[in-house]
C-alpha positions, 0 to 999 in steps of 0.5 A: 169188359171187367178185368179181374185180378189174380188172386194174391198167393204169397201170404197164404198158409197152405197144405197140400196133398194131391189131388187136394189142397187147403190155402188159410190166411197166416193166422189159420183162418179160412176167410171168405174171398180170394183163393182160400179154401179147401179145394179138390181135384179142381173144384172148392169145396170150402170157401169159409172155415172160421173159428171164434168164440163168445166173449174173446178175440182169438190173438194167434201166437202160433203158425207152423206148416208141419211138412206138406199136409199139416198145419197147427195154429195156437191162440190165446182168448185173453178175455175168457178165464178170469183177469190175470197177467198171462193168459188163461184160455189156449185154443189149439187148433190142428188141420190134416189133409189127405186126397179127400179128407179134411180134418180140423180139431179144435181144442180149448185149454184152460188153466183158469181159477174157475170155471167159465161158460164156452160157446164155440162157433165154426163158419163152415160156408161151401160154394163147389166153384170150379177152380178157373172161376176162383183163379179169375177172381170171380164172386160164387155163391154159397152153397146151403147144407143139409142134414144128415144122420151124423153130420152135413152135407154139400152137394151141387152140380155133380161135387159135393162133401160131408161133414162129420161132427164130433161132439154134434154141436147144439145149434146149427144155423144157417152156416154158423156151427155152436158148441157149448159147455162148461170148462173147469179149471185144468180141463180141455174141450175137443171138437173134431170136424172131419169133411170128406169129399164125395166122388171119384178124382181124375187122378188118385193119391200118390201114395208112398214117394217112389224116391228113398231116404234122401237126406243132407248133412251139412254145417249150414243148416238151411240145407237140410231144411231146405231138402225136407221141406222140398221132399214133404211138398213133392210127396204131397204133389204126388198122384197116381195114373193106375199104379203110375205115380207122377208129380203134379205141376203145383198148387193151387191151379196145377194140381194134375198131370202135365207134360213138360213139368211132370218130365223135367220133375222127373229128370231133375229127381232123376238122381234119387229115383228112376222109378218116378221118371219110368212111370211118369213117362208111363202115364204120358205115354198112355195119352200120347197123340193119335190124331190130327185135331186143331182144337186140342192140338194133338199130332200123332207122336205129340205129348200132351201139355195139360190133363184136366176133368174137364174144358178150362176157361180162362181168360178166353182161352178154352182148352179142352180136357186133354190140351196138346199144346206144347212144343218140347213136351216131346223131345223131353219125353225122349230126353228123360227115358235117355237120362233114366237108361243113364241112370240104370232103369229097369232094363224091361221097363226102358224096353217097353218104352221105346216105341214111344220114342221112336213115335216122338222122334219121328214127331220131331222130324215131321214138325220141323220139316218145313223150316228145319226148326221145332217150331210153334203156333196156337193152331186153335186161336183159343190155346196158349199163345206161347207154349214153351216153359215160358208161356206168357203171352208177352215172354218172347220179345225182341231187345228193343222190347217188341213182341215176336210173331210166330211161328216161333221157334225157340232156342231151348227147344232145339236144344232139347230137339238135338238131345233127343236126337242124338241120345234117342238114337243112341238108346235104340241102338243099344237095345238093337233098334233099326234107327230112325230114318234120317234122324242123324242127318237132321240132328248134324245139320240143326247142330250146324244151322243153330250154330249161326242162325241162333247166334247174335254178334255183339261188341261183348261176344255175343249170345244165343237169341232166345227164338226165331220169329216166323219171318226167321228173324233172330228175336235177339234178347238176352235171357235164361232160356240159353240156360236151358242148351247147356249139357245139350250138346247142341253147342260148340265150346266156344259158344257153350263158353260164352253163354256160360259168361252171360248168364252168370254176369250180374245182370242175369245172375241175381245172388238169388238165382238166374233172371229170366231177362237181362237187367240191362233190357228196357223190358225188365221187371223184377216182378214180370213173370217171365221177364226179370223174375227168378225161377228156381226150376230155370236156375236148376236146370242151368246148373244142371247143365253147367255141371255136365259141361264141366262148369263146376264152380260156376254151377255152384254160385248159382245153386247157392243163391237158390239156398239163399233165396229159401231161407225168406221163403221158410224153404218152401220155394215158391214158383218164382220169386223177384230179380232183385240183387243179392246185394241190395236186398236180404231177401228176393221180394214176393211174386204175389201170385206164386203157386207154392208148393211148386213141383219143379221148384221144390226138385230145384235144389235137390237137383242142384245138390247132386249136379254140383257134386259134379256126380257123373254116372252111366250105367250102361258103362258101369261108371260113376265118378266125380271130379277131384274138386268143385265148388264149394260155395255151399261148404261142405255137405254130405248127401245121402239117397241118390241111386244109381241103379241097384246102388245107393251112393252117399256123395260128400264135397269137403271144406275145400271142396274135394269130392268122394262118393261111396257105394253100398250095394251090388256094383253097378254093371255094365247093361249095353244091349249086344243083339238086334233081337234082344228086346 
């Protein structure tokens, strides 16, 4: 059988604007083979798109990615223009993306003594290769345009684009574009390509982000660079489901909706926006199951995992369009309307929501019933064979390094599955809902089960077991995951103490965020995907929920190695990025096959600036506070656009670390429901 590698992703310049998304080589270019070209809504359109001209090489003196959906290259064709010690002859050339356009202008400059003869070629090859035959590194074929009135066009199999050509050139052979003119001194000659996409995407453009002005001052200067270019990459992954906006996972291969990644965006932007938490939950809610179907995986109440136009195939697996199969999409569905009534949501639109929830929890209960545990299997023999955050198939293993059999329950997801719980069932009752049978008595005994069936003694302290295999047996290494229960309520404080201990010991805490497997484990890689790598979204979460239980300055030493780890990265946080030690490298190696932009990755760090504000607000009291002083292992900052409700806060941590916030804005009331008939 031939086995085919992954196309490498880290050294592509890449744009986005979802549903679309156009991945060069660092000089511009857009070179046959791998993972380069100008793909939408899952299927590549151009694969080649190349830029030369007669009598020069193009030497790139120039590279920038303005924002998410530009790019600008400048090169020099030293050989044209006459012999001189500078050069003469610049070709600029300037890319725009949008949903279903492409746009390249090509401008040639000359500051020459005379005259010179241009001939100016483009290689424009399109092959309409569904994305998953691309992700495997499968060849495809070309696909042969055709003439049109004012241009080209594509088409094969249902996709298929146009190409508008501005000035026409004056040859066109086979894939191969010509221009040619004369250039006099002081001149320049523009050609303009704009290709547009035929068809309707599944789902449409974002649109304007629903978050506001979100921005940080602070003396380090990585800090702003890092919001902007986190805030310009989640614009460019915003969709629309309707009117419903939702951030898809990442490019390229995640460019649509799914369901734990669109949530923990939405919890982690929670801050800034409530609005794309409600409508995020919105469009989920819209798909929530229905049915019993082993080969989809969809459960009644369950929330789906991945939305695609069509079957994906991929390394025998074969999900279909709509794929259930995920084990905590459905309590972080609960957990996020709970965080968006904290943060002062509309009152009607939280309302509207929980029936929704109430089907989800009852999911819980019905799923876990057999073991008392949130448990998962691949009931299809075709899905994912893991299906929490970390879904590789070797992610869950034991410390000696053996794999776990499932069923599998993970920790993380009892943590999610108590929060849900509890904050649901606190949620209803403020909107004078009956509460959900038997709910509270499960939320008490899981809390107690977990306590000690999750819990592995060592001579050191112990830690929380990263899953129970399907014989019950504690899968006993020592990762991130038990990150994830922090700000849970799921442990006690002895318990939360202590894994606040491991994970922020030097074999878990890299200087460059959280490992996602101890160092100390024979398993560990600095480059697996999920055993020894760093995740930004992974590292956020747990200073998320280090600044909920009051670990302030420990919250602030992770958050800082993320800012560092962005500094390599030209602050476009990858998906993951190497474990290696802060010490002994400037910067963590490339994971080769990172997708970037990466939605929860680029949510990381705007997370992480609020949480080590130690910011706490609930709106259903009226409250907002900080705590006196935390951290400061970012320095100073002042960070403006977090909302909570009808507020707009601007939190400030001074040199030594003292906090204050202000508000503009109405007061923030209190909005507790007080009747079982109000809605």
């Amino acid at each position: 059988m031939t086995q085919h590698l992954v196309p490498v992703l880290n050294d592509l310049a890449v744009s986005v604007a979802a549903p679309a998304i156009l991945l060069s080589d660092p000089d511009g270019q857009v070179r046959r083979g791998g993972v380069r070209g100008w793909i939408v809504d899952d299927v590549r359109l151009v694969d080649q798109l190349t830029v030369c001209v007669d009598g020069s090489g193009l030497d790139l003196v120039r590279a920038e990615v303005r924002g998410a959906d530009r790019q600008e290259f400048t090169y020099v064709a030293r050989e044209l223009g006459g012999w001189l010690h500078d050069p003469q002859v610049t070709l600029d050339r300037r890319r725009t993306l949008t949903g279903s356009r492409l746009v390249e202008e090509i401008e040639v400059a000359s500051r020459a003594q005379e005259q010179f003869e241009l001939a100016l070629h483009v290689d424009l090859v399109a092959d309409l290769a569904d994305v998953a035959v691309v992700r495997q590194g499968l060849g495809t074929t070309p696909v042969p345009g055709e003439r049109t009135g004012d241009g080209l066009a594509w088409r094969h199999d249902g996709h298929g684009f146009t190409a508008r050509l501005d000035p026409a050139p004056a040859a066109v052979e086979g894939e191969r574009l010509t221009w040619t003119t004369t250039v006099a001194p002081g001149t320049t000659y523009t050609v303009r390509l704009e290709l547009e996409a035929e068809g309707t995407p599944q789902f449409a453009p974002g649109g304007t982000p629903p978050w506001g002005d979100v921005a940080v001052e602070a003396p380090d200067t990585r800090l702003p660079r890092l919001v902007r270019q986190s805030l310009a990459d989640l614009g460019g992954l915003l969709l629309r489901d309707g009117e419903d906006a939702f951030v898809a996972a990442g490019a390229p291969w995640f460019l649509t909706l799914f369901g734990r990644d669109s949530l923990w965006v939405a919890r982690l932007l929670m801050p800034y926006s409530t609005d794309l938490a409600l409508s995020t939950l919105r469009t989920l809610a819209r798909r929530q199951g229905q049915r019993t179907d082993p080969d989809s995986e969809e459960q009644p109440g369950k929330i789906l995992h991945e939305v695609r136009s069509t079957t994906l195939e991929l390394g025998g697996m074969s999900l279909p369009p709509v794929y259930y199969g995920t084990v905590d999409a459905t309590p972080l569905f609960v957990c996020t309307l709970a965080d968006a009534w904290q943060w002062g949501a509309d009152r009607d639109q939280v309302a509207a929501l929980l029936p929704v929830v109430r089907r989800c929890l009852a999911w819980v209960l019905e799923q876990s019933a057999e073991t008392g545990w949130l448990r998962y299997v691949d009931l299809s023999g075709r899905g994912l064979a893991n299906q929490g955050w970390k879904d590789s198939v070797d992610s869950v293993q034991f410390a000696d390094g053996r794999l776990a059999d499932p069923p599998i329950a993970l920790c993380e997801v009892q943590g999610y599955a108590y929060e849900a719980a509890v904050r649901g069932a606190a949620l209803l009752e403020a909107f004078g809902e009956e509460p959900v049978a038997g709910l509270a008595e499960w939320a008490a005994s899981l809390k107690e089960r977990f306590a000690t069936d999750f819990w592995v003694d060592t001579a050191d302290g112990g830690h929380v077991a990263i899953a129970l295999d399907g014989d019950g047996k504690r899968v006993d290494s020592v990762t991130s995951n038990m990150g994830h229960l922090l700000g849970t309520g799921i442990l006690d404080a002895e318990q939360t103490a202590r894994v606040v201990e491991v994970l922020t010991g030097p074999d878990m805490a890299s200087g460059f965020g959280l490992r996602t497997l101890t160092s100390r484990s024979p398993r560990f890689s600095r480059l697996s995907y999920h055993g020894g790598s760093v995740w930004p979204h992974d590292t956020a979460v747990a200073v998320r929920g280090l600044a909920r239980d009051g670990y302030v300055d420990q919250a602030a030493a992770l958050a800082a190695g993320v800012v560092a780890a962005s500094e390599g990265v030209a602050y476009r946080l990858p998906e993951l990025y190497g474990g290696d030690q802060a010490g002994d490298v400037e910067f963590p190696v490339d994971y080769p096959a990172s997708c970037r932009p990466q939605a929860w990755a680029a949510a990381a760090p705007l997370a992480c600036l609020v949480a080590v504000t130690g910011l706490d607000v609930d709106a259903a009291t009226g409250r907002v506070e900080v705590p006196e002083r935390v951290g400061d292992r970012l320095g100073p900052f002042t960070l403006h656009g977090v909302r909570a409700g009808g507020q707009a806060l601007t939190v400030r941590v001074g040199p030594g670390g003292d906090v204050s916030v202000e508000a503009q804005g109405a007061p923030l009331e209190p909005a507790v429901a007080s009747s079982r008939d109000t809605p």
